[in-house]
PDB file of N, H, CA, C and O in Angstrom:
ATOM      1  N   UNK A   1      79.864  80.281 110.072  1.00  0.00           N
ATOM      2  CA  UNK A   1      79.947  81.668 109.611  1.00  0.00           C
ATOM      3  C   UNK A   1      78.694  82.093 108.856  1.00  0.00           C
ATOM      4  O   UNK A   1      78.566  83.305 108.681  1.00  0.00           O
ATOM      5  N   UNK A   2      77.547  81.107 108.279  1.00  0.00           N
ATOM      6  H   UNK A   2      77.651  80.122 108.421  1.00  0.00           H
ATOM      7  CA  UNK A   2      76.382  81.627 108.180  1.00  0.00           C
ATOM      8  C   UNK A   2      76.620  81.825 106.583  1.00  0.00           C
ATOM      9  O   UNK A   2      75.524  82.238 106.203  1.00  0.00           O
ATOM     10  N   UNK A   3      77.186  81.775 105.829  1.00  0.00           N
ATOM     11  H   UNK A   3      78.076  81.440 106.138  1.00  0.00           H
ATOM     12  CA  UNK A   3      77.543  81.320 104.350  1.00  0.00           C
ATOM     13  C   UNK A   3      78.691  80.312 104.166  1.00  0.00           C
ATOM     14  O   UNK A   3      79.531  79.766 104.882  1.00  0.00           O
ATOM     15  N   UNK A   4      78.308  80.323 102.782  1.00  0.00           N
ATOM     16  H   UNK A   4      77.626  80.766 102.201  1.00  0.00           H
ATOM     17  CA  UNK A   4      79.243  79.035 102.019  1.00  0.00           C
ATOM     18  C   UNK A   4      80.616  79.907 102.620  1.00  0.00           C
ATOM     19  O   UNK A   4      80.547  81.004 103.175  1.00  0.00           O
ATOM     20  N   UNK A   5      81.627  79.278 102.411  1.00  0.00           N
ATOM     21  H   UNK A   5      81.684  78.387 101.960  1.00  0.00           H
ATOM     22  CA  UNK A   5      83.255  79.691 101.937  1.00  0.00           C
ATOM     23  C   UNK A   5      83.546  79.974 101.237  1.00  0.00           C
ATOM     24  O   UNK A   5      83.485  79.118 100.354  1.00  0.00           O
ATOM     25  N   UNK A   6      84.202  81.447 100.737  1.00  0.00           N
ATOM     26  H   UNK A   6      84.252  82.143 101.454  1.00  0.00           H
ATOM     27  CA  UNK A   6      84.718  81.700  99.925  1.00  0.00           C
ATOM     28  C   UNK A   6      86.027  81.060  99.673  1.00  0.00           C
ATOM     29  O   UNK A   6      86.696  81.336  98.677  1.00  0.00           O
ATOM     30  N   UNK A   7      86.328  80.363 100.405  1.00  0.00           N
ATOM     31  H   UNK A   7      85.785  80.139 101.214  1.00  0.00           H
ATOM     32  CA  UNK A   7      87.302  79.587  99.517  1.00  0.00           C
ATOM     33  C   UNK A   7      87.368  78.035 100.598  1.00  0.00           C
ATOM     34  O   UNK A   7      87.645  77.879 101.787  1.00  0.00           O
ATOM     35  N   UNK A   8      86.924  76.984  99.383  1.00  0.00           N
ATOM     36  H   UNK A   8      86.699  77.110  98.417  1.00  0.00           H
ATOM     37  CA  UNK A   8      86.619  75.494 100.269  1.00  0.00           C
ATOM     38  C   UNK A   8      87.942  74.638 100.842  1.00  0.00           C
ATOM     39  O   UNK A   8      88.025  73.579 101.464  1.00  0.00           O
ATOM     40  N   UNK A   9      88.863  75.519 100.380  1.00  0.00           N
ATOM     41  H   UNK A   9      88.796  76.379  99.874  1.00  0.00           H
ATOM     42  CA  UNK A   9      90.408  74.535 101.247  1.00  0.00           C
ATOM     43  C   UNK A   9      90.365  74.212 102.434  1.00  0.00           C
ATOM     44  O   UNK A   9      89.597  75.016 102.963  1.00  0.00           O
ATOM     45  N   UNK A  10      90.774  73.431 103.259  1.00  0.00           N
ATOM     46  H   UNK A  10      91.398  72.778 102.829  1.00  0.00           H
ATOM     47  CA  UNK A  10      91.070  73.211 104.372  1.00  0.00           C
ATOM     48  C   UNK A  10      92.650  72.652 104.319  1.00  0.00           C
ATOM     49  O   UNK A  10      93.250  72.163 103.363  1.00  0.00           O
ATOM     50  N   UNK A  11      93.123  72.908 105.733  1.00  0.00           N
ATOM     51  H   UNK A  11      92.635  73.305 106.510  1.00  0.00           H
ATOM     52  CA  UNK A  11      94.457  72.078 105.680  1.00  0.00           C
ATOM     53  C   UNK A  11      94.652  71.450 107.257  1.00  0.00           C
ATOM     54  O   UNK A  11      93.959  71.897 108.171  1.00  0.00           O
ATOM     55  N   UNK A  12      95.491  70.552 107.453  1.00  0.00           N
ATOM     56  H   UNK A  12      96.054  70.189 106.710  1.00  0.00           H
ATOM     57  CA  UNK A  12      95.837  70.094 108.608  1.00  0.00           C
ATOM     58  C   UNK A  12      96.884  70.762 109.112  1.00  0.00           C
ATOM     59  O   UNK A  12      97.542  71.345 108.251  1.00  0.00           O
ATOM     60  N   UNK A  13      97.370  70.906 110.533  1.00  0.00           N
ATOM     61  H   UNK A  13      96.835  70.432 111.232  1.00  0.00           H
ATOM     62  CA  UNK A  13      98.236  71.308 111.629  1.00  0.00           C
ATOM     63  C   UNK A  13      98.878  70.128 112.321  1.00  0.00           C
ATOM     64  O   UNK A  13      98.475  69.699 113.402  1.00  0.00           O
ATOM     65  N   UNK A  14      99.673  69.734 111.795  1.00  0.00           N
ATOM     66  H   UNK A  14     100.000  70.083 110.917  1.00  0.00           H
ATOM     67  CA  UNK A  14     100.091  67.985 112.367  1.00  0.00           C
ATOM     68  C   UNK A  14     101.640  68.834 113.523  1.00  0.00           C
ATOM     69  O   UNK A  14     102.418  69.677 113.077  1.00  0.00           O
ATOM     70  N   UNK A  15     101.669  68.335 114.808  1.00  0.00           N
ATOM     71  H   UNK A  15     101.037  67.650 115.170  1.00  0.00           H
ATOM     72  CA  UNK A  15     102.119  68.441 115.905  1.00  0.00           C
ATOM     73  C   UNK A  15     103.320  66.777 115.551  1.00  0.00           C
ATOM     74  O   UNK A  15     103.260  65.563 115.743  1.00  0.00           O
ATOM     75  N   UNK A  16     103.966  67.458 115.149  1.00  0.00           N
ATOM     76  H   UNK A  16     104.014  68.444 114.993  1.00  0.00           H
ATOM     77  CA  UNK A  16     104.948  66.030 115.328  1.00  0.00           C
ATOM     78  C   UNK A  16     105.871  65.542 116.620  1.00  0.00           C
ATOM     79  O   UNK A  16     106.556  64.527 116.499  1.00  0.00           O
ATOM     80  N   UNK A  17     105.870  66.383 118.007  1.00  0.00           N
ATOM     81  H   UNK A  17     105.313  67.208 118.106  1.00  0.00           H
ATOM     82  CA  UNK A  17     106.200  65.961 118.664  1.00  0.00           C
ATOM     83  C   UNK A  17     105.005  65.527 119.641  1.00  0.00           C
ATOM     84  O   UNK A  17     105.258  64.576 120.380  1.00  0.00           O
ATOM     85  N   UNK A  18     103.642  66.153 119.742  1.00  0.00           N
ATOM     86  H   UNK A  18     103.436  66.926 119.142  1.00  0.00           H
ATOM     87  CA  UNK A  18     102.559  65.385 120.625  1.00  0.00           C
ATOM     88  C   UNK A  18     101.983  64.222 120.030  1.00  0.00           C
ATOM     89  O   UNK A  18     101.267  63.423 120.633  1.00  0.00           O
ATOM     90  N   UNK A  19     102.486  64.115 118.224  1.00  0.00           N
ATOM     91  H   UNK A  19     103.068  64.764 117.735  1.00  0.00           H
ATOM     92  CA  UNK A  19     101.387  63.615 117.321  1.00  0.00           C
ATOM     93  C   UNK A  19     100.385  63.637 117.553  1.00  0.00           C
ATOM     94  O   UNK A  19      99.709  62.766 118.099  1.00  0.00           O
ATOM     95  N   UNK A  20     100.101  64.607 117.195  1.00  0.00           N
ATOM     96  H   UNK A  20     100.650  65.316 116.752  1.00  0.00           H
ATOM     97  CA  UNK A  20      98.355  65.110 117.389  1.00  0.00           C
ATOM     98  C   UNK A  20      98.461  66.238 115.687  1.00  0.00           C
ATOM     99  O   UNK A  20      99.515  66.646 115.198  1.00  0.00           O
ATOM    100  N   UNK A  21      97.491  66.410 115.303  1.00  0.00           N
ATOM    101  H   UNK A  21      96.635  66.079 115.699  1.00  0.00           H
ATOM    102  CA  UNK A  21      97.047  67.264 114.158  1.00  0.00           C
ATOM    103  C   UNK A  21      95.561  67.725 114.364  1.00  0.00           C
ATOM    104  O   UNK A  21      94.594  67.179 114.894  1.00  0.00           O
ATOM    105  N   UNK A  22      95.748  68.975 113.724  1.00  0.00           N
ATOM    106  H   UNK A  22      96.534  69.419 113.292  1.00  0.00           H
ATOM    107  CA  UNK A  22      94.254  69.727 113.619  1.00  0.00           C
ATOM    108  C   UNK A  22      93.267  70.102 112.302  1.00  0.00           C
ATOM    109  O   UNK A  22      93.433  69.350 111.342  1.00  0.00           O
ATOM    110  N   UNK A  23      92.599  70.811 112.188  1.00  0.00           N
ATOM    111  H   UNK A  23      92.464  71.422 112.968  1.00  0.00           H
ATOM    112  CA  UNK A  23      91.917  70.825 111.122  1.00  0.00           C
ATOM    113  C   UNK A  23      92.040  72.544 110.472  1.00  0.00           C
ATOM    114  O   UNK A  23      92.091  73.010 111.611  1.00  0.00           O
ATOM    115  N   UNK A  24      92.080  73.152 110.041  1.00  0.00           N
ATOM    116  H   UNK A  24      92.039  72.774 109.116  1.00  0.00           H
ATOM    117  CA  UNK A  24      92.125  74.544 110.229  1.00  0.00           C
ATOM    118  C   UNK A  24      91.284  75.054 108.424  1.00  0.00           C
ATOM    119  O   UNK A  24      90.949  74.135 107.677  1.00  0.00           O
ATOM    120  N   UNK A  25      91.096  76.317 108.050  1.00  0.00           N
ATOM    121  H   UNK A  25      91.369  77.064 108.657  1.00  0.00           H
ATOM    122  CA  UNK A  25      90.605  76.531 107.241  1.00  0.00           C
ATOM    123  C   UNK A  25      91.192  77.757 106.668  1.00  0.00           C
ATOM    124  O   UNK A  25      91.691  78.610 107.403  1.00  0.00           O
ATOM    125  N   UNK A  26      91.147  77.895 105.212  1.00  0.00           N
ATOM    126  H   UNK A  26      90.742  77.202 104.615  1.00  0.00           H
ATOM    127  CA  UNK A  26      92.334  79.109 104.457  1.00  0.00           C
ATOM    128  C   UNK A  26      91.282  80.215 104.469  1.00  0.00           C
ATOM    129  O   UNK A  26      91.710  81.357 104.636  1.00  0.00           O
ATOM    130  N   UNK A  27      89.737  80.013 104.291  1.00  0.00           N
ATOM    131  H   UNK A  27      89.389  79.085 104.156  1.00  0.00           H
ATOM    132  CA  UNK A  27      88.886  81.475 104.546  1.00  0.00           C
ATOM    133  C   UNK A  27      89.065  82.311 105.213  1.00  0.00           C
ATOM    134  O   UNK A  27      89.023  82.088 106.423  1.00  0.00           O
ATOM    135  N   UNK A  28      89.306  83.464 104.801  1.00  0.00           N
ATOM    136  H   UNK A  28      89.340  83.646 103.818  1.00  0.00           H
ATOM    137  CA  UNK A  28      89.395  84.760 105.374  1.00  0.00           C
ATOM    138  C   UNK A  28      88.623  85.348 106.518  1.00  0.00           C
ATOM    139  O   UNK A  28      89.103  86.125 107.344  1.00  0.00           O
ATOM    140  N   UNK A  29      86.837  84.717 106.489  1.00  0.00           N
ATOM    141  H   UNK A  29      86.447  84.086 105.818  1.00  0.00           H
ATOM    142  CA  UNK A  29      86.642  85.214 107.476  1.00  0.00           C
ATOM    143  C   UNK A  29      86.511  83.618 108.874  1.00  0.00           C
ATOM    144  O   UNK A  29      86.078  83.890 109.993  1.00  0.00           O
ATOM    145  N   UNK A  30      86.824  82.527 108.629  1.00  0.00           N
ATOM    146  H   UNK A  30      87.176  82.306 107.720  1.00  0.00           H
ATOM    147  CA  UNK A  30      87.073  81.774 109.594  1.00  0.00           C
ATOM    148  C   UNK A  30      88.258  80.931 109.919  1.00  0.00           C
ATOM    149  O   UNK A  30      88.274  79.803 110.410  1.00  0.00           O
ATOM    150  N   UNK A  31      89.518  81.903 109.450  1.00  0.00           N
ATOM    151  H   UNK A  31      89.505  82.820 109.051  1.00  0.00           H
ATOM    152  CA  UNK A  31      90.993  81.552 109.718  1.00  0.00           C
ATOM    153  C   UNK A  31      91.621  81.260 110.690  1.00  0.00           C
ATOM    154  O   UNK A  31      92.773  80.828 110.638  1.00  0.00           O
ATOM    155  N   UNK A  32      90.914  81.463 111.834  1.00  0.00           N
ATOM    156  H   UNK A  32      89.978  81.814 111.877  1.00  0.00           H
ATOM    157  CA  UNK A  32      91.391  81.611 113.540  1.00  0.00           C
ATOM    158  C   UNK A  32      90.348  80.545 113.422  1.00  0.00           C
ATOM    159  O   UNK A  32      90.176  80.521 114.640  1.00  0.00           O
ATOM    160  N   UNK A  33      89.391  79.522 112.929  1.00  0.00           N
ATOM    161  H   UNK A  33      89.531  79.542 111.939  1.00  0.00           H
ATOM    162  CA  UNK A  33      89.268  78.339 113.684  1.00  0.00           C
ATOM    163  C   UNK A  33      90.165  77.541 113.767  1.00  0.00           C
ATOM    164  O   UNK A  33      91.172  77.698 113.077  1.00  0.00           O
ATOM    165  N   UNK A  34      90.073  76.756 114.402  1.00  0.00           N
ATOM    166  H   UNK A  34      89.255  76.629 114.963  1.00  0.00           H
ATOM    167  CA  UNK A  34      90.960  75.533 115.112  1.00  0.00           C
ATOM    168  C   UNK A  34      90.047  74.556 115.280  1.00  0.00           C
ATOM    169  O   UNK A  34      88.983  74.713 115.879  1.00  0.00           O
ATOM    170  N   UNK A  35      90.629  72.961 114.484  1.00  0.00           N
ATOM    171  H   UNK A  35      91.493  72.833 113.998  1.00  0.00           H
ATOM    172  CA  UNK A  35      89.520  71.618 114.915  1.00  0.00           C
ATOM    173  C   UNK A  35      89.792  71.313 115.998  1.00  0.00           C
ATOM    174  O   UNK A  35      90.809  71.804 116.489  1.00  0.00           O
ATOM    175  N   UNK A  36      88.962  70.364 116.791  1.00  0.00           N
ATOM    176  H   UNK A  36      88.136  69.965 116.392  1.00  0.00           H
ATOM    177  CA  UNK A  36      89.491  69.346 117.504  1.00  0.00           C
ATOM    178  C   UNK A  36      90.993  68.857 117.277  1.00  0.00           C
ATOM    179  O   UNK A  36      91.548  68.509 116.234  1.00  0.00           O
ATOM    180  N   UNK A  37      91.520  68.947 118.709  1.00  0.00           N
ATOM    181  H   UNK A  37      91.069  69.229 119.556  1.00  0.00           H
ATOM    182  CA  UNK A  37      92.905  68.291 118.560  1.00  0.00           C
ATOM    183  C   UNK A  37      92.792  67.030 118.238  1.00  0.00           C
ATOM    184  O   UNK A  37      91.632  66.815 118.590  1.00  0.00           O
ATOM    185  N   UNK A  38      93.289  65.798 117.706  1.00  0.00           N
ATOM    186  H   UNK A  38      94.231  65.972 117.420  1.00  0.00           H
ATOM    187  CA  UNK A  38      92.918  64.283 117.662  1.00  0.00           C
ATOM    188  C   UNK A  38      94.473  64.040 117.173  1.00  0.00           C
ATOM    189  O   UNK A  38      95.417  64.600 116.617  1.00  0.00           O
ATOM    190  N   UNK A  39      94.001  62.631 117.865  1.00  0.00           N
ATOM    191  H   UNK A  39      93.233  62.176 118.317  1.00  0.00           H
ATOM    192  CA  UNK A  39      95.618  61.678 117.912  1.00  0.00           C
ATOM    193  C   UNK A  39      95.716  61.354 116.697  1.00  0.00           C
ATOM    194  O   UNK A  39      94.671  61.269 116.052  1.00  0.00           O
ATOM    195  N   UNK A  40      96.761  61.133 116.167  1.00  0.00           N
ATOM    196  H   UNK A  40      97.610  61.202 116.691  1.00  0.00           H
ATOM    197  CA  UNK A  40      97.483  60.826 115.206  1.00  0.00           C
ATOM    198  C   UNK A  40      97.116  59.086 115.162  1.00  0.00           C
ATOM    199  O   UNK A  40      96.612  58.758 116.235  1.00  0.00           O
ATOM    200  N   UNK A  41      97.204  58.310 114.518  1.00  0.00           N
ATOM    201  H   UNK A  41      97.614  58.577 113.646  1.00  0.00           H
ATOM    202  CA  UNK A  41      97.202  56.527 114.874  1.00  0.00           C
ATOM    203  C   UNK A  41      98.463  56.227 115.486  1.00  0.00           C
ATOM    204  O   UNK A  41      99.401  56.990 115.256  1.00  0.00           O
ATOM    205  N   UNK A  42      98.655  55.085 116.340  1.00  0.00           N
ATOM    206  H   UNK A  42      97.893  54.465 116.527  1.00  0.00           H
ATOM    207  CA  UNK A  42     100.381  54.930 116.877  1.00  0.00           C
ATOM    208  C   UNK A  42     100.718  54.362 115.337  1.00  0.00           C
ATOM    209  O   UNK A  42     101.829  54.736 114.962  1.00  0.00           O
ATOM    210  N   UNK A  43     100.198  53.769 114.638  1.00  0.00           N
ATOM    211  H   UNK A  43      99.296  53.465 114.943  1.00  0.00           H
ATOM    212  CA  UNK A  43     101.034  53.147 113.644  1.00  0.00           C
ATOM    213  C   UNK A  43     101.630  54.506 112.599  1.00  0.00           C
ATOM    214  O   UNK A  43     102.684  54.421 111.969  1.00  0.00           O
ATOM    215  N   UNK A  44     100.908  55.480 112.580  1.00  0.00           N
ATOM    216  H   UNK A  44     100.052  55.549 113.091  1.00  0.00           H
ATOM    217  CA  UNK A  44     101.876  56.665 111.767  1.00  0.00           C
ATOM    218  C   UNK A  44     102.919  57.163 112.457  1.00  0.00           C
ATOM    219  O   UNK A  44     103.685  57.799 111.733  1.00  0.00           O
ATOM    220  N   UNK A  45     103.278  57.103 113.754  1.00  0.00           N
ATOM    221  H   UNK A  45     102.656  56.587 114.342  1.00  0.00           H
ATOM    222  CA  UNK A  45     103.871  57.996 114.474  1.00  0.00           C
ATOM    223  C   UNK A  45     104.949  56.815 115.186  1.00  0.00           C
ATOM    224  O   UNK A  45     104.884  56.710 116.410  1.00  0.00           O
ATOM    225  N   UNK A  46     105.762  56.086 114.567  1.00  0.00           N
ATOM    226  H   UNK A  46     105.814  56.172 113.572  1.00  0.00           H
ATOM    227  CA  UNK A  46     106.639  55.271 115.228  1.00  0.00           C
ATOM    228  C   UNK A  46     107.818  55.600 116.284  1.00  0.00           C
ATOM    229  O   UNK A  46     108.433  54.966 117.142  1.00  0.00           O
ATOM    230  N   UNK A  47     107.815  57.108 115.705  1.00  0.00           N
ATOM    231  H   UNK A  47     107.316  57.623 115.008  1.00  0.00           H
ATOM    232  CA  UNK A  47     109.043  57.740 116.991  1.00  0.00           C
ATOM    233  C   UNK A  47     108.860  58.322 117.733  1.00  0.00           C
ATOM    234  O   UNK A  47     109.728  58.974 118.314  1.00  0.00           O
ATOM    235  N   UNK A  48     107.845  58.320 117.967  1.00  0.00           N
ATOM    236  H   UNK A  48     107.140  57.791 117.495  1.00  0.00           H
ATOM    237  CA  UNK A  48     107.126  58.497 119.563  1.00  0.00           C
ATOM    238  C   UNK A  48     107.382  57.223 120.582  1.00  0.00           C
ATOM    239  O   UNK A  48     107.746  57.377 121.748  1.00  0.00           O
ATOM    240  N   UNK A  49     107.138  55.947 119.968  1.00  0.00           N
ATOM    241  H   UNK A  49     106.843  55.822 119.021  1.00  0.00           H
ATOM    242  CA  UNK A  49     107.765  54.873 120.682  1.00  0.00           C
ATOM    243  C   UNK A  49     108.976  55.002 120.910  1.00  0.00           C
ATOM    244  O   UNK A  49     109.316  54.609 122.026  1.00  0.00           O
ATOM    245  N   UNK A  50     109.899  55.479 120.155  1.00  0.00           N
ATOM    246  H   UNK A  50     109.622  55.798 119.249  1.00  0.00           H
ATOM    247  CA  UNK A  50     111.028  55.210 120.254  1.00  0.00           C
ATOM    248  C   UNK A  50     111.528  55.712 121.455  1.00  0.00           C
ATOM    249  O   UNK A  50     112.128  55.188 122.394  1.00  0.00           O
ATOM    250  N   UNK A  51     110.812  57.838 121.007  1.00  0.00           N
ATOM    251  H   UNK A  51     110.324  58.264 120.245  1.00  0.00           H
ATOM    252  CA  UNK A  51     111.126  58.355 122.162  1.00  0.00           C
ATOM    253  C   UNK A  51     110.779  58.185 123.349  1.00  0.00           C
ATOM    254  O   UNK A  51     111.583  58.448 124.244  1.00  0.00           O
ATOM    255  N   UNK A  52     109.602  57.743 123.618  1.00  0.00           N
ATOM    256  H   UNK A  52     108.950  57.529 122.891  1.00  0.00           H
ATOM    257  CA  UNK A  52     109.406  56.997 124.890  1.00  0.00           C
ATOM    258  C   UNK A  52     109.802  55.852 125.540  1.00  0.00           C
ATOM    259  O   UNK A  52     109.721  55.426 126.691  1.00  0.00           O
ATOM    260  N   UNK A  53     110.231  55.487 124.542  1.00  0.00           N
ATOM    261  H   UNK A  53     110.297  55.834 123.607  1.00  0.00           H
ATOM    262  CA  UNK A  53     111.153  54.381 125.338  1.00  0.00           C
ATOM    263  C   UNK A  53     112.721  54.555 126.255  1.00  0.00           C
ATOM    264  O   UNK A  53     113.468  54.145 127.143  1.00  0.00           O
ATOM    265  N   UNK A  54     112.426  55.575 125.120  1.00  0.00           N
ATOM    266  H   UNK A  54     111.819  55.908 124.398  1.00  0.00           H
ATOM    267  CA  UNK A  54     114.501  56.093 125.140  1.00  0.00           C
ATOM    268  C   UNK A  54     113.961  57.123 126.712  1.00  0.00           C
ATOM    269  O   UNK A  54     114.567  56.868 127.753  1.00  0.00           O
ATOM    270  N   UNK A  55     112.950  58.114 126.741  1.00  0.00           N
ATOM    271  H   UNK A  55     112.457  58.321 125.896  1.00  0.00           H
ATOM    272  CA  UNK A  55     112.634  58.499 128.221  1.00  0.00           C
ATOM    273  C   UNK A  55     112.838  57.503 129.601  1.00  0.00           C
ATOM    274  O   UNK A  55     113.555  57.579 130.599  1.00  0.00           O
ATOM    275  N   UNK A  56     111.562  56.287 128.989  1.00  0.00           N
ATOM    276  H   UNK A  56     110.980  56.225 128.178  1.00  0.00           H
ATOM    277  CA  UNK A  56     111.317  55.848 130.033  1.00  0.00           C
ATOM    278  C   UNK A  56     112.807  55.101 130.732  1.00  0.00           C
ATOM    279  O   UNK A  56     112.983  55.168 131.949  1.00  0.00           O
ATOM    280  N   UNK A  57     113.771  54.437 129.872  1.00  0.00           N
ATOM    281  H   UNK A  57     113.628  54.383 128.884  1.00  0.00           H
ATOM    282  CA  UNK A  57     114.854  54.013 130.224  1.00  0.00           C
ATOM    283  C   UNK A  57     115.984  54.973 130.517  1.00  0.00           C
ATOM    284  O   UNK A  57     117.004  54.442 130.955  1.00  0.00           O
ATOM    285  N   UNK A  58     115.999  56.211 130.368  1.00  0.00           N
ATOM    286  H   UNK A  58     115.170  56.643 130.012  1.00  0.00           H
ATOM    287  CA  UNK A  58     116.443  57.283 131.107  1.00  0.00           C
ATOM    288  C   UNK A  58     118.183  56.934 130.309  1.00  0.00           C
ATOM    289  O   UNK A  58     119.141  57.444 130.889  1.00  0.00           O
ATOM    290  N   UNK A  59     118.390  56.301 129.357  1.00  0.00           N
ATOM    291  H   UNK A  59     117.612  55.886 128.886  1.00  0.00           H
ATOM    292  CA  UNK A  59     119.460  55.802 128.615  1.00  0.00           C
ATOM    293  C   UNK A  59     119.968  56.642 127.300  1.00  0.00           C
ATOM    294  O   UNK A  59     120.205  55.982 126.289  1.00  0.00           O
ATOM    295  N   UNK A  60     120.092  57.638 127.274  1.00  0.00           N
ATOM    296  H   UNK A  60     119.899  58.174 128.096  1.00  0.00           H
ATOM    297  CA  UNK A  60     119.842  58.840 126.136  1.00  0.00           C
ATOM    298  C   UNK A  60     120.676  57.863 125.190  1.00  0.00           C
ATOM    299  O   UNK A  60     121.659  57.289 125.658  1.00  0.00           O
ATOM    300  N   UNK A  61     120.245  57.643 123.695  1.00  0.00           N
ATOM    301  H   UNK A  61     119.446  58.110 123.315  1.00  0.00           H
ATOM    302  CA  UNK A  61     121.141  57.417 122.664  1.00  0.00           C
ATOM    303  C   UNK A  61     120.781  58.136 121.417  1.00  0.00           C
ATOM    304  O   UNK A  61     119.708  58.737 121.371  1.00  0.00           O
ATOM    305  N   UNK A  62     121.792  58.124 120.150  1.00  0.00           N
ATOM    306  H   UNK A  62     122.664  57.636 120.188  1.00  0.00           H
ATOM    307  CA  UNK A  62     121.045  58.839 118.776  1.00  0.00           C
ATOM    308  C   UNK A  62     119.756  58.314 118.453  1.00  0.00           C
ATOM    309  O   UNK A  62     119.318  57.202 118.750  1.00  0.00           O
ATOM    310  N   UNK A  63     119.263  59.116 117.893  1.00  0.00           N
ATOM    311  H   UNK A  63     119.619  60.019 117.652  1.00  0.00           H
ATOM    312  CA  UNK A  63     118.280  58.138 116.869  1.00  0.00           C
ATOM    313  C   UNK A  63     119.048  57.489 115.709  1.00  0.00           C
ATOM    314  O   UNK A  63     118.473  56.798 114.867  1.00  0.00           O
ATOM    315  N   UNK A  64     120.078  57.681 115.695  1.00  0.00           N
ATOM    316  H   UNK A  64     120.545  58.242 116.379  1.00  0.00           H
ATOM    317  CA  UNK A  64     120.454  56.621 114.728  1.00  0.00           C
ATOM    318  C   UNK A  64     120.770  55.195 114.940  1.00  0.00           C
ATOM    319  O   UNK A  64     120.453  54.394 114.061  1.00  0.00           O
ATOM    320  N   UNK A  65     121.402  54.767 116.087  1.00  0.00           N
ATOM    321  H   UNK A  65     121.659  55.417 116.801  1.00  0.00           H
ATOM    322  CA  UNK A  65     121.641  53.704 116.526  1.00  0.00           C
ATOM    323  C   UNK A  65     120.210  53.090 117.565  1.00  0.00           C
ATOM    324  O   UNK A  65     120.328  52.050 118.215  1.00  0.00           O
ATOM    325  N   UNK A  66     118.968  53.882 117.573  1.00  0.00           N
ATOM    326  H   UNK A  66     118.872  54.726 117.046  1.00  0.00           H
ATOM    327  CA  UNK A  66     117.968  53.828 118.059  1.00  0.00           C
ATOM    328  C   UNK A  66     117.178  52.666 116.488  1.00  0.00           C
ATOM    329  O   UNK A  66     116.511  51.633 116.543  1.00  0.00           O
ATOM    330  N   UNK A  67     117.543  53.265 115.603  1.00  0.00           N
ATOM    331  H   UNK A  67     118.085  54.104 115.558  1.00  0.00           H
ATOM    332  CA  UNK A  67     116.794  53.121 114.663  1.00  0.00           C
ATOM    333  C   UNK A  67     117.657  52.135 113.700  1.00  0.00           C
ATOM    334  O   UNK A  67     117.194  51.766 112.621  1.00  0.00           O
TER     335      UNK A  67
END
């Protein structure tokens, strides 16, 4: 944007069903950016395994007895 920020916050956009999160910014005049999408680590996101498992076996159960 060609100056500092009037205001230096940033925050994340975390996607909990792709686990993916973004980067985004609270400034007024660069509010509509968007970071790079980027993966989450598998080790934060354990129920994504789950749910893929529970897909791939086509076996629908709760997540409670999943877990």
């Amino acid at each position: 944007i060609q100056r500092h920020h009037k205001n230096n916050n940033i925050y994340f956009v975390v996607d909990m069903r792709k686990g993916t999160y973004r980067q985004k910014c609270h400034d007024p005049d660069c509010k509509t950016f968007q970071g790079i999408e980027q993966t989450l680590p598998i080790n934060a996101t354990p129920w994504l395994t789950v749910v893929n498992q529970e897909w791939d076996n086509h076996s629908p159960r709760s997540m409670k007895e999943t877990l």
